[in-house]
N, C-alpha and C positions, 0 to 999 in steps of 0.2 A: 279397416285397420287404421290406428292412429297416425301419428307424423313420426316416422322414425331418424334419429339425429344422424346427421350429415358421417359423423364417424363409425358410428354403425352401420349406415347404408354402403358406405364405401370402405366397411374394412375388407384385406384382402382374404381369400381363401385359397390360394395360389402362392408359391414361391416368387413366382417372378413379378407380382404384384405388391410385394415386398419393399419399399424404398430404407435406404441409406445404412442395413445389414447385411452388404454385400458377405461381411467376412464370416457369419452368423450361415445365414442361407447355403453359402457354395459348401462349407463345412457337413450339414445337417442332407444336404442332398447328396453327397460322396457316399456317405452311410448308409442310406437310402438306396441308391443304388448297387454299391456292392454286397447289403445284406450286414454290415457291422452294428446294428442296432445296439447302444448301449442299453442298460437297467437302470442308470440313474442322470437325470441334466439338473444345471442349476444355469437359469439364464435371471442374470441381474443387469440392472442399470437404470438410468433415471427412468418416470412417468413415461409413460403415452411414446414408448421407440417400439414397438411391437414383442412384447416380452408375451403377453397372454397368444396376440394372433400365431403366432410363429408355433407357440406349441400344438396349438390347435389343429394348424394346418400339417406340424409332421406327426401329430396323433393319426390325423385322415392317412398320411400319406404311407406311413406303417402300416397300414393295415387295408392298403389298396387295391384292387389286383390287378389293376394295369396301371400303375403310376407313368405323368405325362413327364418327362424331364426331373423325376424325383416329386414331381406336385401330383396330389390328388385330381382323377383322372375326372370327379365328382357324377361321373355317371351308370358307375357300378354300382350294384345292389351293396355294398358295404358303406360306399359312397354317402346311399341316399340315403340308408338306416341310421347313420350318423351324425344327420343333419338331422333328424325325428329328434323331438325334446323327449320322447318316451327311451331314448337310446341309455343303455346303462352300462355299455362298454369303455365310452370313453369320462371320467368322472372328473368334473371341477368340483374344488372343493375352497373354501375363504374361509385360511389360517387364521384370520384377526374372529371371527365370530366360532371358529371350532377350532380352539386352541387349546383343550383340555388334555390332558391322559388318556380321557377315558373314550374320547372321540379317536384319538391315535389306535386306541386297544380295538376299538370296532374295526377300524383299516385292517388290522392286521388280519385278523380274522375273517375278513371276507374278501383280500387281497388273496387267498387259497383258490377260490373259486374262482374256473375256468371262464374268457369269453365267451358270449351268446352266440352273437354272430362274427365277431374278429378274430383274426389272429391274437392280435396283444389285445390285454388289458390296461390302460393308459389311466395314468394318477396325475390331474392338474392342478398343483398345491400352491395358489395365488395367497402373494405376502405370506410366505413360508417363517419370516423370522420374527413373525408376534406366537408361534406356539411356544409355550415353556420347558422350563427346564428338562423337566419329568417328560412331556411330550415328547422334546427331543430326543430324550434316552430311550423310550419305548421303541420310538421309530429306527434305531439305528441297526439292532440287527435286523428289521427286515428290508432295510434300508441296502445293508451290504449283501442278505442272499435273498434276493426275493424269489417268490416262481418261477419258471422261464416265459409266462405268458407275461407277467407283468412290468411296467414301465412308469419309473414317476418321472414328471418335469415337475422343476421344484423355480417358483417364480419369487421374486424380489427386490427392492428397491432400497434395501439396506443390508448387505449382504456382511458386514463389518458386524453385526448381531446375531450370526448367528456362530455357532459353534466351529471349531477347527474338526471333529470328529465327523461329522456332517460333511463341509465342505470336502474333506475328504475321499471323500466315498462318493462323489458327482463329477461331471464332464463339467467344467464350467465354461459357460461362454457369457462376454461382457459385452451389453449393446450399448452402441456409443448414441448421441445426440448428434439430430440430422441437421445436415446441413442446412441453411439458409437458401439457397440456389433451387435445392432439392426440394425443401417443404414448399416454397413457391411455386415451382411449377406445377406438385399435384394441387395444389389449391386450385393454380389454374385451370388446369385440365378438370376439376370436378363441376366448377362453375361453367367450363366450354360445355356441359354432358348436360348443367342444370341450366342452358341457356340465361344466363345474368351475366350482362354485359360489366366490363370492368376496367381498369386503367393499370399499368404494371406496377406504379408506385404503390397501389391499392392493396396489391396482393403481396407484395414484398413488405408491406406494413404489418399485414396479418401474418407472414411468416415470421419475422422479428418479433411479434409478439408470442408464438411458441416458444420461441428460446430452445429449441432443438428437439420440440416434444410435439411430433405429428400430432397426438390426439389433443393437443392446448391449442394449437393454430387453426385446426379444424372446426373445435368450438367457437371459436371468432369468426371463424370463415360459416358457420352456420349462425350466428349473429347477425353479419352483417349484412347476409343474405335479404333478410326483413326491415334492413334499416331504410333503404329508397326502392324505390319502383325504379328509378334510372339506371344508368350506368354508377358503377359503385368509385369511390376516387378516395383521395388518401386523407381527406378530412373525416368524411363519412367514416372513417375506419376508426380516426383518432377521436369520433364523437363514440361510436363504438365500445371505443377502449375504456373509456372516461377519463383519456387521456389532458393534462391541461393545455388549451390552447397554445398554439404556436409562438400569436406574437407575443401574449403575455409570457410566456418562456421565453422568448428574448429579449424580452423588456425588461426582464427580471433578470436573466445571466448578463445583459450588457450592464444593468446598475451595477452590479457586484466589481464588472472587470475595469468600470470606470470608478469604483468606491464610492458611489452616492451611495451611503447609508438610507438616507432619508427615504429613499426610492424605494428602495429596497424591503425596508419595509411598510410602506404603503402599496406594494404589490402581492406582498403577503396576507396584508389585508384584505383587499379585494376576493384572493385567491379564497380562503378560507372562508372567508363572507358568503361564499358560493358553495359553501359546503365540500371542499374537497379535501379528500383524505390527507394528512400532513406524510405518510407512508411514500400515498402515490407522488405527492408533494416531490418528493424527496429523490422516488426512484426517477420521474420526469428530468428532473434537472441532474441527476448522475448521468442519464441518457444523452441529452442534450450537449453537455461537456463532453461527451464520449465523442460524439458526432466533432463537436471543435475540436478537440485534439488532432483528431481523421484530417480532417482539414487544412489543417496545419502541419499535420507531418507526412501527409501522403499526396501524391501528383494525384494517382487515379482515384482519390476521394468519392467521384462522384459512380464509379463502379463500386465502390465497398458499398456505399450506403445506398444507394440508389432510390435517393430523395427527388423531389420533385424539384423543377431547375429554380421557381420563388425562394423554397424555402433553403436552399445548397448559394445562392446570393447571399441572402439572409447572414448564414453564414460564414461565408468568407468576410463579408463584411466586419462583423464581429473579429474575425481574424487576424484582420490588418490592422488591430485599434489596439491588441495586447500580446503580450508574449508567450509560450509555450507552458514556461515555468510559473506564471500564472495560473494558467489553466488547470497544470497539474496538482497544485497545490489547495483547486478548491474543488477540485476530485477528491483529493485525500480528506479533507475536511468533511464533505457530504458523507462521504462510504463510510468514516468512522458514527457520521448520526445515526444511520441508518442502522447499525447494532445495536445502538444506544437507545433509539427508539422503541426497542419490544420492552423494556424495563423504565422504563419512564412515565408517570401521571402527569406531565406536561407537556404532550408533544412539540406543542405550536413554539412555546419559550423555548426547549432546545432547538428548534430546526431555525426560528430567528437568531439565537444565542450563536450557530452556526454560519448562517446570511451573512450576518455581522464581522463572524472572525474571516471568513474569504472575501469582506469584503475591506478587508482593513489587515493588510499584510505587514507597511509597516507596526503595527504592535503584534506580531507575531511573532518570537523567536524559533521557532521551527527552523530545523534547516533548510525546510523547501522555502518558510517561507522568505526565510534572506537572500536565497538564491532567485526568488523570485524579483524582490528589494533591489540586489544589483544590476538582473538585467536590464528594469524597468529604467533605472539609472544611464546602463550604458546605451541603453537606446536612446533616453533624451539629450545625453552627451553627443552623442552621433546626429540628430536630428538639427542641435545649437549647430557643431560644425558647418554641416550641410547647407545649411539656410543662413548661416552666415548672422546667428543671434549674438548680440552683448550684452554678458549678464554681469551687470556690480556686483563689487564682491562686500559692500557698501547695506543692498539691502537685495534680503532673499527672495527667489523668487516659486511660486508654487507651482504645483503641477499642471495646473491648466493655465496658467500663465505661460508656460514653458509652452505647452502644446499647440496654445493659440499665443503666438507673438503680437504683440504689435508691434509697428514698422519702427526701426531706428534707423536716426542719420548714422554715414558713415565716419568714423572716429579717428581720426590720423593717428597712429602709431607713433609715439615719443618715447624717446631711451629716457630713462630715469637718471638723475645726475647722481657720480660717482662722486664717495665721499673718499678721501684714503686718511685711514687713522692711524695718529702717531706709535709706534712704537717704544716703550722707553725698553731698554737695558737695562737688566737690574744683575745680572749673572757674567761673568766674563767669560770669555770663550778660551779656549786650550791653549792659543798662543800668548794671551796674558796672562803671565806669571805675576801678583801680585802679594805680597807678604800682607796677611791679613790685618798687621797694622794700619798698614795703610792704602788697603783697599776702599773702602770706605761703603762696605757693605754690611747691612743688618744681620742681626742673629738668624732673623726669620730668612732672608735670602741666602743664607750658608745653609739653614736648616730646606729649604727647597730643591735647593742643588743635591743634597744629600739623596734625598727622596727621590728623583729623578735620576740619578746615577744608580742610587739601589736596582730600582726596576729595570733600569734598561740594561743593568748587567745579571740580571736572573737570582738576584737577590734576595727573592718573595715573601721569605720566611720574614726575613729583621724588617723589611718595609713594609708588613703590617703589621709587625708589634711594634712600630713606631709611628704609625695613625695617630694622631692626636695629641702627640708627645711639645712641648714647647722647646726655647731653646734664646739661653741668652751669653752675652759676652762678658767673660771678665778676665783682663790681661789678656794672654794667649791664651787661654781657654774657652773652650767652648762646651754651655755648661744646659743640658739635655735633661729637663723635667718629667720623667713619666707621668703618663696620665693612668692609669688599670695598674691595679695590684695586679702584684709578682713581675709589671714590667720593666723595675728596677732591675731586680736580679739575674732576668734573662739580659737587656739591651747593656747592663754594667759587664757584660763578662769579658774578659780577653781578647778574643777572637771578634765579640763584636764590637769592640774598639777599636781594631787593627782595621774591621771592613769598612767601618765608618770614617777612618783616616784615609784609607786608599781610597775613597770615593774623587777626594779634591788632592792631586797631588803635588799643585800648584803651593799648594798652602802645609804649613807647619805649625801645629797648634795640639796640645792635651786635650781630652773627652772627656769630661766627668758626669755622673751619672745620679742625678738624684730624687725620691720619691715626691708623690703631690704630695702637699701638707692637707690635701680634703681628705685623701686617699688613708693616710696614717691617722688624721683624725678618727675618721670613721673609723679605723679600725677599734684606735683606745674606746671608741664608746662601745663596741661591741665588746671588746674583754673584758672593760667593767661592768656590762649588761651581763655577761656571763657568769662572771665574779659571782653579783650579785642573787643573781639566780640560783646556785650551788650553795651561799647561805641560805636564803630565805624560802626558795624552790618557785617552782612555776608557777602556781594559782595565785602567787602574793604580788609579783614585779609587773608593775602594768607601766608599758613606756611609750611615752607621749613624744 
């Protein structure tokens, strides 16, 4: 017999062989045991969480006759008949390749016919939501009353496609994505049984590359099996992976966090020089920054990730060199290429076009990336403090100048000499009652007092219609130029003669009120632009 893969060999046949569908299993074994066997299931959820084994194993376990704790006892004659590939009781069938009507219309009609050797007749309908429309509609009355011998599990990984009629008429149960902790350890335990000695960071590296999907972690973990004769370690996994080297990943996120452009892309070079995908490029350093983040916002960092102690240095290092909101902002930055990416004929240009804007925050205006702008700010404000830096305000100084000082004398502290500037008086105050003959103040200093008295007595209206107004003397009068048409006629009125006399009550003097002479000019040119226009009409008056 040929090599059979690591996830075949070790898929479960058993319930309690089962990882990380506690809520899946306890459910499907209650049933089992009290005899509640439904007619129809729909178990959906991502890849490789045990959607096909599960049904498999409560097909067996349906139709058992000594079931062990709800699992197939797997040593009764129903048992073994059903592990025989000649078995026709229990039927898988791959929706994406018999997805017709007419494939549905044969189900129906031989879904009549009774088990050989079982009690139930079991229907294994994997990736159920590529049959069609027509398909579906076939299926559904026998869907709702089947035989009593028969039974479908209906499998899926996109359940959002299929129909509400359908869903309807099934028990759904949702398998979730396994834990990290969880797929580790069976990795381990497969390798303790396959004697291939291994290191923990090793195995938590091939779990993290499942990303919650037993049978993706599995295939790495049957990769890496072949990649040394030694003990297996966590580089070995990452050559595995075709993952990009470490330290060039930190050679590359520290260019970015320290803004060497230049770096930055002379690391991209290399990188791609070596053939690697701009994708994985891409997901590499999402991952990477994922890890800094951890780092930085978590004490127990090195339980989350459980990196190896060089490479969790590595990174703290990195850590203590930038801020939070850095980091975060060239997360956002990457996560947005990497959409961008499946619609793009330039990969490499966008994913540098991206290098470049995370690495160069000032010309961002994002709002992460100003938030980023300020902290970076108030930490070297905090660091000048600290260290006791003097920086001219004379000539700028830059960011690595700022980070690497060099030594200054210290600078004795001198108070600036005080100038104190004259005051004149141009306004008299309340007790000086002066008859404005002979006061010996300007139009415009009557006209200021005015203005100042308006507003501080809540005047608001007449003190801005008199914005801009002049104001000159003659006898005892005080004689008030409008500036804006119609502001004659409002500031001439009565009432705002009387407010404008009560401003200064020291003083006794008439208010006369007269229009600009630009103001009335302009006017006469437009009435006789009008004039003119009404003889001769509009197409004819051109006015320069």
């Amino acid at each position: 017999m040929g090599y059979l893969a690591i996830y075949r060999k070790y898929r479960p046949d058993t319930f309690d062989k089962v990882i990380g569908q506690d809520h899946v299993v306890k459910t499907l074994v209650n049933q089992i045991e009290t005899g509640r066997i439904g007619h129809a299931y729909l178990f959906t959820g991502t890849r490789g969480t045990g959607k096909t084994s599960i049904a498999k194993i409560f097909a067996k376990a349906i139709n058992c006759t000594s079931p062990v704790n709800g699992s197939p006892c797997g040593k009764c004659a129903t048992c073994k008949s059903l592990s025989q590939a000649s078995n026709i009781d229990v039927i898988e069938i791959d929706a994406a390749s018999n997805n017709g009507v007419n494939e549905i219309r044969d189900l129906r009609e031989k879904v009549q016919y009774p088990p050989v050797n079982c009690k139930y007749k079991v229907y294994i309908v994997d990736e159920v939501h590529m049959l069609t429309t027509q398909a579906f509609n076939a299926l559904l009355k026998t869907l709702e009353e089947p035989p009593k011998h028969a039974v479908f599990i209906l499998a899926t990984t996109e359940v959002h496609k299929m129909p509400q009629t359908i869903l309807s008429r099934c028990m759904r149960f949702d398998f979730r994505l396994v834990d990290l902790d969880t797929i580790a350890k069976q990795v381990a335990s497969i390798y303790d049984d396959l004697g291939k000695p291994y290191t923990d960071e090793a195995v938590y590296a091939i779990a993290k590359a499942g990303e919650g999907s037993v049978r993706d972690a599995l295939s790495v973990a049957d990769t890496c099996l072949s990649i040394s004769d030694g003990k297996l370690t966590y580089q070995d996994v990452m050559l595995a992976l075709g993952a990009t080297g470490r330290d060039k990943l930190t050679e590359f996120v520290s260019a970015i966090l320290s803004s060497d452009a230049g770096k930055v892309l002379s690391v991209i070079d290399e990188l791609t020089s070596l053939g690697k995908s701009v994708g994985l490029l891409v997901k590499d350093v999402e991952g990477y920054l994922r890890e800094l983040i951890i780092v930085k916002t978590c004490q127990d960092a090195d339980k989350i990730l459980k990196l190896p102690k060089d490479v969790l240095s590595k990174l703290k290092d990195i850590d203590d060199s930038t801020t939070k909101e850095r980091v975060l902002r060239a997360m956002e930055v990457f996560s947005l290429v990497e959409a961008d990416l499946k619609y793009s004929n330039h990969p490499r240009t966008l994913f540098e076009t991206a290098s470049l804007k995370a690495c160069a925050p000032q010309e961002d205006y994002d709002i992460g990336a100003l938030l980023a702008r300020i902290t970076e700010l108030e930490k070297t404000l905090k660091d000048i403090v600290k260290n006791g830096v003097t920086v001219s305000n004379d000539t700028p100084k830059t960011i690595k100048e700022v980070e690497n000082p060099a030594p200054v004398a210290t600078v004795k502290e001198t108070k600036p000499e005080t100038k104190v500037a004259k005051v004149v008086k141009d306004t008299p105050s309340k007790d000086e009652v002066l008859p404005i003959s002979k006061s010996g103040l300007t139009a415009d200093q009557i006209l200021g007092r005015i203005m100042v008295s308006l507003r501080k007595n809540g005047e608001i209206m007449l003190w801005s219609v008199m914005q801009g107004v002049t104001a000159t003397i003659k006898d005892d009068t005080l004689v008030i130029t409008a500036s804006g048409e119609g502001d004659e006629e409002v500031i001439g009125t009565d009432l705002n003669k009387q407010l404008i006399k009560k401003q200064l009550l020291e003083y006794t003097f008439d208010i006369e009120v007269k229009g600009s002479p630009k103001v009335k000019a302009l006017n006469q040119v437009d009435e006789e632009i009008e004039r003119y226009k009404k003889i001769f009409g509009d197409d004819i008056i051109i006015v320069k």
